[in-house]
C-alpha atoms as a printed R data frame, in Angstrom:
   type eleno elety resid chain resno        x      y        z
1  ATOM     1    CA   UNK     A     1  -65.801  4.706 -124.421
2  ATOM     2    CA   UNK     A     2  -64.966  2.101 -126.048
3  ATOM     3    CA   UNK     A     3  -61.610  1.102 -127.542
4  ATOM     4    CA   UNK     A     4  -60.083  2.634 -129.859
5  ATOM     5    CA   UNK     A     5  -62.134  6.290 -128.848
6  ATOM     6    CA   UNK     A     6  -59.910  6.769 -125.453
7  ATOM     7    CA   UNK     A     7  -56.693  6.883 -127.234
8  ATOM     8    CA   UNK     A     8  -57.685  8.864 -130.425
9  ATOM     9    CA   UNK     A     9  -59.602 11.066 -128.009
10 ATOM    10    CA   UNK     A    10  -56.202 11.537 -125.930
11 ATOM    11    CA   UNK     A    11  -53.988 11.675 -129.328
12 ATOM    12    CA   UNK     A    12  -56.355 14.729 -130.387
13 ATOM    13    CA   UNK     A    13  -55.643 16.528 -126.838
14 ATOM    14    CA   UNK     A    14  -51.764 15.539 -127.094
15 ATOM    15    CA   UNK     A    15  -51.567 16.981 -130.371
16 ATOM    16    CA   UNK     A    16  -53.465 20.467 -129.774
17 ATOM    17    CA   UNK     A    17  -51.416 20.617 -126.397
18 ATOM    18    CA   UNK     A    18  -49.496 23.650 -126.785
19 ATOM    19    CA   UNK     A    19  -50.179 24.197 -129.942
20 ATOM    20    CA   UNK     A    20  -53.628 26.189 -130.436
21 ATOM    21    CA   UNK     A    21  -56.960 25.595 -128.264
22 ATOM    22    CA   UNK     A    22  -59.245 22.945 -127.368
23 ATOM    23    CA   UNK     A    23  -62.854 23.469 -126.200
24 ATOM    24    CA   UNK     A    24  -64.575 20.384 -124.354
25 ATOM    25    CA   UNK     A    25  -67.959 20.273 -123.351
26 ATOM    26    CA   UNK     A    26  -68.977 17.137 -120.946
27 ATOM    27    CA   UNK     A    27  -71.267 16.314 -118.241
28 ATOM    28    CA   UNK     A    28  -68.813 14.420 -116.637
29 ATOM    29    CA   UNK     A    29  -66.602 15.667 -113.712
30 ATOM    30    CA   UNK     A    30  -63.248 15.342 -114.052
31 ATOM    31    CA   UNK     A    31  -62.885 12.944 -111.319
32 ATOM    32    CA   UNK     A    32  -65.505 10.491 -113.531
33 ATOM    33    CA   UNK     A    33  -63.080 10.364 -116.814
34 ATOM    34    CA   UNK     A    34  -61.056  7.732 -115.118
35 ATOM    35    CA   UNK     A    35  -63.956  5.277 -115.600
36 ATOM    36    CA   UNK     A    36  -64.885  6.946 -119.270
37 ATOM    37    CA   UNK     A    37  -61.034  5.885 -120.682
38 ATOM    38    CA   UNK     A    38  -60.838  2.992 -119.026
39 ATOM    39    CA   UNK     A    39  -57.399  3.501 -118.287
40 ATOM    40    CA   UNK     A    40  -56.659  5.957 -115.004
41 ATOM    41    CA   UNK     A    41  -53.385  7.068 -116.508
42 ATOM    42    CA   UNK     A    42  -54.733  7.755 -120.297
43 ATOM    43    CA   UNK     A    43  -57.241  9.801 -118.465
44 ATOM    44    CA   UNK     A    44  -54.846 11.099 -116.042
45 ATOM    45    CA   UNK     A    45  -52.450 12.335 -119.265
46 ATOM    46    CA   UNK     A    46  -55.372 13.614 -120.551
47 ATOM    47    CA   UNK     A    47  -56.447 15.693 -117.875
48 ATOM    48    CA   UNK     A    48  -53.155 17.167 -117.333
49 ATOM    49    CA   UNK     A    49  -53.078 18.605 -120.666
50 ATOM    50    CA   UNK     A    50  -56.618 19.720 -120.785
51 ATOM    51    CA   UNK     A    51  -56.256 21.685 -117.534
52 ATOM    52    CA   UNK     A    52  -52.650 23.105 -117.928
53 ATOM    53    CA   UNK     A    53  -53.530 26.656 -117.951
54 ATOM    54    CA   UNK     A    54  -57.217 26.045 -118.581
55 ATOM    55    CA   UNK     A    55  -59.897 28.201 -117.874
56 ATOM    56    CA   UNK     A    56  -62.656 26.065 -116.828
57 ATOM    57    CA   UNK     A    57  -66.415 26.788 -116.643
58 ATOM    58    CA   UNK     A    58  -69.187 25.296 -114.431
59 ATOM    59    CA   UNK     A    59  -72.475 25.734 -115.685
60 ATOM    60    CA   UNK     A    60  -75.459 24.893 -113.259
61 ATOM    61    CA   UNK     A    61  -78.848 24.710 -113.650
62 ATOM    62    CA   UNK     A    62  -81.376 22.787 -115.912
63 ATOM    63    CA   UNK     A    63  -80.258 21.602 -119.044
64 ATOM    64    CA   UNK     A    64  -82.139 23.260 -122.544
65 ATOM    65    CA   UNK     A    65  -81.735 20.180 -124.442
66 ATOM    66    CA   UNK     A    66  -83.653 18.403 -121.867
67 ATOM    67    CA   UNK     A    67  -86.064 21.379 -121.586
68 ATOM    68    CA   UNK     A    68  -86.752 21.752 -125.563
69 ATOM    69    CA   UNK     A    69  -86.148 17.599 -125.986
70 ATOM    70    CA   UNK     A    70  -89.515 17.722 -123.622
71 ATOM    71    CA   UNK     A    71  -91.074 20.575 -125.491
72 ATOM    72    CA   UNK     A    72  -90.541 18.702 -128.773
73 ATOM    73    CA   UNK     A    73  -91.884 15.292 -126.857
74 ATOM    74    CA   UNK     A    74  -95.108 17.386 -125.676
75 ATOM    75    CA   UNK     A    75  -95.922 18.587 -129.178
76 ATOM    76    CA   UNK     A    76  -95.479 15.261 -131.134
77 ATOM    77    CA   UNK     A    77  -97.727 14.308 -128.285
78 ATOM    78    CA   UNK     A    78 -100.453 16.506 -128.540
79 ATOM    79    CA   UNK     A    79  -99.885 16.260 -132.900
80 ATOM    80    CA   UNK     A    80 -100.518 12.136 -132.370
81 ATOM    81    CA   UNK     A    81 -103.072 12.681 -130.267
82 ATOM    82    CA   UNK     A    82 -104.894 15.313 -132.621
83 ATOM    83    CA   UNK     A    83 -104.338 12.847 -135.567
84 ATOM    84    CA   UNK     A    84 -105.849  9.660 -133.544
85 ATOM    85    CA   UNK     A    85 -109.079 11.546 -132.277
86 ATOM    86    CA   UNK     A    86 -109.613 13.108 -135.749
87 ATOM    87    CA   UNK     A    87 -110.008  9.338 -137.495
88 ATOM    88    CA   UNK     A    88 -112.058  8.423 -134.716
């Protein structure tokens, strides 16, 4: 992220820290936000109040934007392709 996004980003989680909930969904692991704030500690602060008695939740498998982002890709495909042999 560029500047300013870390520390609004981090302002966001200080201010909802212990005050209501926060819900974050990422495909980054927590050890890779380091690199995403640019600043270890920021991301370090950041961390520690996101994960103070967090319940976290892995989910594996293929993602469904990819799957229906190829779906979509396969019918504009086969649309364009309908269109091109029809002038021909």
């Amino acid at each position: 992220m560029r500047s300013p996004a870390p520390e609004d980003l981090y302002e966001v989680i200080r201010g909802r820290y212990e005050k209501g909930s926060i819900l974050v969904t990422t495909n980054k692991a927590p050890s890779e936000w380091a690199g995403l704030f640019l600043e270890p500690l920021l991301a370090s602060a950041a961390l520690d109040r996101l994960l103070d008695q967090a319940e976290v939740v892995v989910i594996q498998g293929p993602s469904y934007r990819a799957r229906n982002r190829q779906r979509y890709d396969t019918v504009r495909f086969e649309e364009e392709e309908g269109k091109l042999s029809s002038q021909s």
